[in-house]
N, C-alpha and C positions, 0 to 999 in steps of 0.2 A: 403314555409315551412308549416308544419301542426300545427295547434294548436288545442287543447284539450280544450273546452267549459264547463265549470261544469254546473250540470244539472239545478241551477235560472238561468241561461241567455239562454239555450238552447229555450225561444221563441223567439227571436232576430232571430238564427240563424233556422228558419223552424224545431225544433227539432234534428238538425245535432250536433255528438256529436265530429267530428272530421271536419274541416276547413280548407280551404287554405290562408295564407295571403302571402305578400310581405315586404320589408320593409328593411333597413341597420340597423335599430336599434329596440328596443321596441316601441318606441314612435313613429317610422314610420307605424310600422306593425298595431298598434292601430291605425292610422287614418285608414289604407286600411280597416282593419275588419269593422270598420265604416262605408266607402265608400261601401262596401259589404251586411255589417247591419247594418241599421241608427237606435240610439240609444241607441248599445251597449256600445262605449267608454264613455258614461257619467255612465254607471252603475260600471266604474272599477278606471274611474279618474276623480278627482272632479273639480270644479269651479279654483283652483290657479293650476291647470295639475300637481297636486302630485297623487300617489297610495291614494289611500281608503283603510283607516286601515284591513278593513274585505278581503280585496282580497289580495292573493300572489301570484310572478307572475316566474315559473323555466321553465329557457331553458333547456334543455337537465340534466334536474332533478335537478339542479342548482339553488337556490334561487339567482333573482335577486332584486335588491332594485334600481335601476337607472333607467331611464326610454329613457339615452342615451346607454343604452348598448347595442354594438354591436353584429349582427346578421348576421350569412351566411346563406347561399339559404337552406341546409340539416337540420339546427335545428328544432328541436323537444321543442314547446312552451305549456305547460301547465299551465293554469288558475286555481287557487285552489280560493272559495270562502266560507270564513268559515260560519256557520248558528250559529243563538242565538237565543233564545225564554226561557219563563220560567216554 
């Protein structure tokens, strides 16, 4: 499946703004991206493997909030990562 990288984490992925991963769930596909690009899943899931307030995470434009939700091989995973500063 493809996922969509917002552009803080694109040094993770060599500045790729589109990705391949694998996975039955969210929380699968986030170790694969991992195993792909080591360091990426701690920038999106923190220390007790919940979401990090500032990231949201739609499959096929779909906000999802679980991190067991199920995933088929076609979907379309986009990473939104909000910015704050003053």
């Amino acid at each position: 499946m493809q996922v969509l990288i917002p552009t803080p984490l694109r040094s993770y992925t060599n500045e790729q703004r589109l990705v391949e991963a694998d996975g039955a769930t969210l929380a699968e596909m986030l170790m694969d991206l991992e195993r792909r690009y080591p360091g990426i899943r701690f920038r999106m899931i923190n220390e007790q493997d919940r979401m990090r307030p500032h990231i949201r995470f739609f499959v096929n434009r779909d906000q999802v909030f679980d991190l067991a939700h199920a995933l088929r091989p076609g979907d379309e995973i986009f990473i939104v990562q909000a910015l704050s500063g003053g």
